[in-house]
C-alpha positions in Angstrom: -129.3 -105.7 15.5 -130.3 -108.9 17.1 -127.3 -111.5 17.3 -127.9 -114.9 15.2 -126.8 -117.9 17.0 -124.5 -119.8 15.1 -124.8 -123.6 16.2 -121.0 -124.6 14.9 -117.6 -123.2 15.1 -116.0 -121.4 12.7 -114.0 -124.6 12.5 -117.0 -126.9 12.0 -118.1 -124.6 9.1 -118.4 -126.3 5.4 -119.2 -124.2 2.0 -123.0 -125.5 3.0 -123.6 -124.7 6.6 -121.2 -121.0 6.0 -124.1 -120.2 3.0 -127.2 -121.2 4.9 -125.9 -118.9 8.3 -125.2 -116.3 5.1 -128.6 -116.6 4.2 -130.3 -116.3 7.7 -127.8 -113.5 8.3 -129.1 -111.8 5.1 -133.2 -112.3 5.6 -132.9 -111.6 9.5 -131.4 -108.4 9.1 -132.2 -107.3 5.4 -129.0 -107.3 4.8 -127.0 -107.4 1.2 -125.0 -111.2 0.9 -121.9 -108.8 1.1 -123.0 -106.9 4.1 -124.2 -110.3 5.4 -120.4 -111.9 5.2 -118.9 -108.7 7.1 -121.0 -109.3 9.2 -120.3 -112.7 10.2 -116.8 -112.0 10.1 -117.0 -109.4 12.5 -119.1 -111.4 14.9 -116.8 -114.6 14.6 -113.7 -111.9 14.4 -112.5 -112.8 11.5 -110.7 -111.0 8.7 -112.8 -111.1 5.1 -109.6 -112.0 3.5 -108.2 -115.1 5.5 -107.9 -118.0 3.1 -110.2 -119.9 5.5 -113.5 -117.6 4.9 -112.6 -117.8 0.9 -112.4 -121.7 1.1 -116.4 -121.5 2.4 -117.8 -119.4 -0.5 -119.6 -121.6 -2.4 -120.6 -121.1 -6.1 -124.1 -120.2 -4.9 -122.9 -117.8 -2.9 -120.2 -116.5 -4.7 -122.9 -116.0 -7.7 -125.0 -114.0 -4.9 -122.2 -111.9 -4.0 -121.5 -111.2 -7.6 -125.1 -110.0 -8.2 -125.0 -107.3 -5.0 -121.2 -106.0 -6.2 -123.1 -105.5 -9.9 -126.7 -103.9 -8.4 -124.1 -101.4 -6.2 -122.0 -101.0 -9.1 -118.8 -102.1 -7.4 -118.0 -104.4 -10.7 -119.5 -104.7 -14.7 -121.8 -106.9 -16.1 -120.2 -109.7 -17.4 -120.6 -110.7 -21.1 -121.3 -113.9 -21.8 -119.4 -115.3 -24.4 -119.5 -118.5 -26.0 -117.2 -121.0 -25.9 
């Protein structure tokens, strides 16, 4: 695999610029948004569960990593319900 250059540090990072490095991470490699976030974190050696990875999951992207976990059957379907 090819590495992507990130242009900030994991520092510098913001819910916008973490889902856009997602997404090039994802369409470079044709990679799954889930395999795409290990591998940042492995790159940038970083656990997937430290708060500060969680804080820069946007609701886009948390919506695209709730779509791959359903396609690989890792979680149900939500119902919708109405409120």
């Amino acid at each position: 695999m090819q590495n992507i250059i990130f242009n900030k540090s994991f520092d510098e990072l913001d819910k916008e610029s973490f889902f856009e490095i997602i997404e090039k991470i994802s369409t470079s490699f044709n990679l799954s948004y889930i395999d795409s976030v290990l591998y940042f974190c492995e790159k940038m050696d970083v656990e997937i569960d430290d708060p500060s990875i969680i804080k820069l999951i946007c609701p886009a992207l948390r919506s695209k990593l709730e779509e791959d976990a359903i396609r690989l059957h890792l979680i149900k379907k939500r119902k919708k319900t109405l409120q």
